[in-house]
C-alpha positions in Angstrom: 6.9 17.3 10.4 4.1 16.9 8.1 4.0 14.2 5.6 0.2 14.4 4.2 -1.1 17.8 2.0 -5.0 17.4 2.8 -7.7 19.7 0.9 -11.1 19.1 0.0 -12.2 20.1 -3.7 -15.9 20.0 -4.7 -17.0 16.9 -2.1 -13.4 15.1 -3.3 -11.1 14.9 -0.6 -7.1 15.1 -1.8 -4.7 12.9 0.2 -1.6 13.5 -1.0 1.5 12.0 0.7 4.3 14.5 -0.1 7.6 13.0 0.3 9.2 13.1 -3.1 12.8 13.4 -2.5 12.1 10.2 -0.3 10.3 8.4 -3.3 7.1 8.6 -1.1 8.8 6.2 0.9 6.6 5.3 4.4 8.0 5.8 7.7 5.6 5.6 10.7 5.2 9.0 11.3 3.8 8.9 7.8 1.4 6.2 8.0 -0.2 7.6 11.4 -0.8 10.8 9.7 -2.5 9.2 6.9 -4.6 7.0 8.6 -5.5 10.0 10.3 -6.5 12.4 7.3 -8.5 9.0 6.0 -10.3 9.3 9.1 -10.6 13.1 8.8 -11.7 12.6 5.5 -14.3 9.6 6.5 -15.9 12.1 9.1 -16.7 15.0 7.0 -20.3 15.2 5.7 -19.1 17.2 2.7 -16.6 14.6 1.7 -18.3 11.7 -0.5 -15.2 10.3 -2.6 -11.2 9.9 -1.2 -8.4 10.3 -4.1 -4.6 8.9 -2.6 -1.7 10.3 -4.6 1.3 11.2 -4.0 4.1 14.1 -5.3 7.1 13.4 -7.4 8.2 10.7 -9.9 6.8 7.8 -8.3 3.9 6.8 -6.2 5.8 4.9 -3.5 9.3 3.0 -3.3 7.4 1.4 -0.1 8.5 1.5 3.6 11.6 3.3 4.4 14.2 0.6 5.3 17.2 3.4 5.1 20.2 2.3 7.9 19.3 5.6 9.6 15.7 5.0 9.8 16.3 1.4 11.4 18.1 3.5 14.1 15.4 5.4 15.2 11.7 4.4 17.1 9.6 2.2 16.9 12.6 -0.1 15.6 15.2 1.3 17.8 14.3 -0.7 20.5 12.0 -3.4 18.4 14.4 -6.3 19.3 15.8 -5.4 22.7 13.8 -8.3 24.5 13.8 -10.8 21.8 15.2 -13.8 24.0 11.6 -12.8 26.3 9.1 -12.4 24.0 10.7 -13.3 20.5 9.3 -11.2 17.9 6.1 -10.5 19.3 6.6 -6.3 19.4 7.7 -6.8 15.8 4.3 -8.7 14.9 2.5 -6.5 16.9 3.8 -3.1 15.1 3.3 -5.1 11.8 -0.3 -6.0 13.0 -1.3 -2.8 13.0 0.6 -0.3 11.6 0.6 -2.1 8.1 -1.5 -5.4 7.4 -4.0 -3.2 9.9 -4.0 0.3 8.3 -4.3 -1.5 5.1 -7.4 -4.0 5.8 -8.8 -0.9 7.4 -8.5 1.5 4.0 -9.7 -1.3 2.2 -13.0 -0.8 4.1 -13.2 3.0 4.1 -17.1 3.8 3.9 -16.8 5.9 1.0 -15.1 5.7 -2.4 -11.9 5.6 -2.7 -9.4 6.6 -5.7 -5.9 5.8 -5.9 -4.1 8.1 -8.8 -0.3 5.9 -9.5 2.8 7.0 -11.1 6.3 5.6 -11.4 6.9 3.1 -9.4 4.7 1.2 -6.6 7.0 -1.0 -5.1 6.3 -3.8 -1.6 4.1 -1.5 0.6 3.4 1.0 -2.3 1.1 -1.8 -3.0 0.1 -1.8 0.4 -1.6 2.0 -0.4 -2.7 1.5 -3.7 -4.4 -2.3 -3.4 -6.9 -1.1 -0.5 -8.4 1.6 -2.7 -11.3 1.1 -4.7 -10.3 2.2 -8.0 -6.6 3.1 -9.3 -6.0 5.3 -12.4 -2.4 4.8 -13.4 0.1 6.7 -15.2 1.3 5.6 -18.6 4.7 5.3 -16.8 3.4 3.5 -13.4 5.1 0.0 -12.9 4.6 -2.7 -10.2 6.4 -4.6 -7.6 7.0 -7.0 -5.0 10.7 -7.9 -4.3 10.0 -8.5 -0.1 10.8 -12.4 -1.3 15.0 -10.9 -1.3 14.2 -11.0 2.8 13.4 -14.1 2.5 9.6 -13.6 3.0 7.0 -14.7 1.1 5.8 -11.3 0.3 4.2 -7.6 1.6 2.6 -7.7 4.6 -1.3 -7.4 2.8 -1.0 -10.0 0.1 -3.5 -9.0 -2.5 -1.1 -10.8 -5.3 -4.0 -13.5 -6.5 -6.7 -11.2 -5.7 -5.4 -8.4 -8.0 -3.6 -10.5 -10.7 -4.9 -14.2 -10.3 -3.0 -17.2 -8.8 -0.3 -17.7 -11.7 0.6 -14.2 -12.0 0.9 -13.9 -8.7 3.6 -16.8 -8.1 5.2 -15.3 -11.0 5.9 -11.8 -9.6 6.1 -12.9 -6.4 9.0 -15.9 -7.3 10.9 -13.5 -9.2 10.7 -10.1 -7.4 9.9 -9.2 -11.4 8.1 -5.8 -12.4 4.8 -5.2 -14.2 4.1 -2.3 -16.0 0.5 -0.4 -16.1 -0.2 -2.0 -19.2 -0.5 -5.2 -18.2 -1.8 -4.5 -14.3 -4.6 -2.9 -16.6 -5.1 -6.2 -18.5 -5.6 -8.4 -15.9 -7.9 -5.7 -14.4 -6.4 -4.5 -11.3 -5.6 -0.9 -12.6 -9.2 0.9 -14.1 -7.7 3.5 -16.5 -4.4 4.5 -18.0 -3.6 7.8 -18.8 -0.9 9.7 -19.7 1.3 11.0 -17.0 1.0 14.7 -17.5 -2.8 14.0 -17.1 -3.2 12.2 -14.2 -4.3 14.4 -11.6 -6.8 15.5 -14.0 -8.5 12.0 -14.7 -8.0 11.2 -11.9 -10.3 13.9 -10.3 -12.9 14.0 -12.9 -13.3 10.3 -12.7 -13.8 11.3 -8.4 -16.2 14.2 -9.0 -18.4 12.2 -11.4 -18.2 9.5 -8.7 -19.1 12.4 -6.1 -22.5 13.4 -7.9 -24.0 9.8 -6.8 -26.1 9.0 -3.6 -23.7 8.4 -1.4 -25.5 5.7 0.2 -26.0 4.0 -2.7 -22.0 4.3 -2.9 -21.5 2.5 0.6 -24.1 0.1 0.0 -22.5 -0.9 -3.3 -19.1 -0.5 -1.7 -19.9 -3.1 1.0 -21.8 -5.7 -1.6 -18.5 -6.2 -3.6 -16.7 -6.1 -0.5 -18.4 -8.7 1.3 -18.6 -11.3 -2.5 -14.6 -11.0 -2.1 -14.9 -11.7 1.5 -17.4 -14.5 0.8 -14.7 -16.0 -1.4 -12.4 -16.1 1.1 -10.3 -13.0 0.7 -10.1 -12.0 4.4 -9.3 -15.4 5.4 -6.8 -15.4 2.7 -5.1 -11.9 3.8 -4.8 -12.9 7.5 -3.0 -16.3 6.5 -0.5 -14.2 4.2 0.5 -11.7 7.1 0.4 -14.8 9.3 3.3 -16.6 7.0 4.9 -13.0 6.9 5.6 -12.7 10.5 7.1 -16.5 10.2 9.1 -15.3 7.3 10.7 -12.6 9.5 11.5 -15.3 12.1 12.9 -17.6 9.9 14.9 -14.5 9.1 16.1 -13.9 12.1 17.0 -17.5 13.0 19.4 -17.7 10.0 21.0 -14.8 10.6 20.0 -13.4 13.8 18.6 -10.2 12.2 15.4 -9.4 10.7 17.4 -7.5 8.4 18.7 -10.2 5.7 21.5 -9.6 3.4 19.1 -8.7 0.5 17.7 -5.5 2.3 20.2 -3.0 0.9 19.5 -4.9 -2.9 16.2 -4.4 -2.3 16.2 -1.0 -0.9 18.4 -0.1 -3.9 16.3 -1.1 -6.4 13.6 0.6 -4.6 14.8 4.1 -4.3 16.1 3.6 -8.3 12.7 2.6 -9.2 14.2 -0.1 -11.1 
């Protein structure tokens, strides 16, 4: 099965995660297959800017944490040798499939666009944060409720370097929402539009984009990318995946699960949108 619609537009590359009746939610077979059209896209000479979006009423309701999906691979058999190795195949899958896919996008070579509406909740962040630019929906609201595990937060934790330190705490100590608005004040969403013209902004603002050099792009790209990193961001990020993984072992010491009792609230309130 096929998660990602791919098509390349006048040197714009569409990735466009299609799994509406699912809220967009992200299994691994989804992730792979995006990482790989990202790579796809990265390759071809003709592409020189990357739009994300998704189909449906909301960007992403985040990983899919559904009872049925916990049943099947990679997390079938995640835990089988926990008394051996602890949680180390848990970190390890976590390691790379999303604080790695993430820190990867964030470092794509060419421009990337991310085009939000409804809601972006946990790793819906975790798509939208690594891109370069986000237009937003009127309608697009934000979220983090991954404290109701009883961790400290999403796996990459761009919560200060997107909102600044006190906003941060705030969303992140009350699982609380933020709407476009105000994601748009304190600067981490470019442009709001209204929803029934989002894929348009969104593309012109990628085609405009696309008519640059595109080594001046990458070379521009990398410059801000490296100030953030000179400031500590990639230190920062590592150290918030690091206190993740103990989260998820704290987790599982209380209750012998990684799964605590506020993963069905939160996976509630995620497919609701709420």
């Amino acid at each position: 099965m096929s998660y990602i619609v791919y098509e390349v537009r006048d040197r714009v590359a569409l990735v466009t995660i299609n799994r509406p009746d699912a809220g967009n939610a992200q299994n691994a077979a989804l992730l792979e297959e995006l990482d790989g059209r990202f790579s796809q896209a990265v390759s071809d000479e003709d592409v020189r800017v990357i739009v994300l979006r998704t189909e449906g009423k909301h960007f992403s309701t985040g990983h899919d944490i559904a009872p049925a999906v916990l049943e099947q691979e990679p997390w079938k058999s995640m835990f089988d040798d926990v008394s051996q190795t602890g949680l180390l195949r848990m970190y390890d899958w976590e390691s790379q499939h999303y604080f790695g896919y993430s820190r990867r996008w964030r470092d794509i070579p060419k421009p990337t666009i991310a085009s939000v509406q409804g809601a972006c909740v946990a790793a819906g962040l975790m798509l939208c944060w690594p891109m370069d630019l986000i237009v937003a929906a009127d309608d697009a609201r934000f979220c983090d409720p991954v404290a109701r595990m009883g961790i400290g937060g999403v796996e990459y934790q761009g919560h200060a370097w997107e909102w600044g330190a006190r906003k941060a705490k705030e969303m992140l100590f009350t699982a609380g929402w933020m709407g476009a608005e105000e994601a748009h004040r304190l600067g981490m969403v470019n442009r709001i539009v209204p929803r029934a013209e989002l894929d348009e902004a969104t593309f012109a603002l990628a085609s405009q984009i696309a008519q640059m050099p595109p080594h001046a792009m990458r070379m521009a790209k990398r410059a801000v990318n490296a100030t953030l990193d000179a400031q500590g961001m990639h230190s920062a990020l590592d150290f918030a995946f690091q206190t993740h993984s103990l989260g998820h072992a704290n987790a599982w010491a209380t209750h012998g699960q990684v799964t605590t009792a506020g993963l069905a609230e939160m996976a509630q309130a995620n497919r609701k949108g709420e």
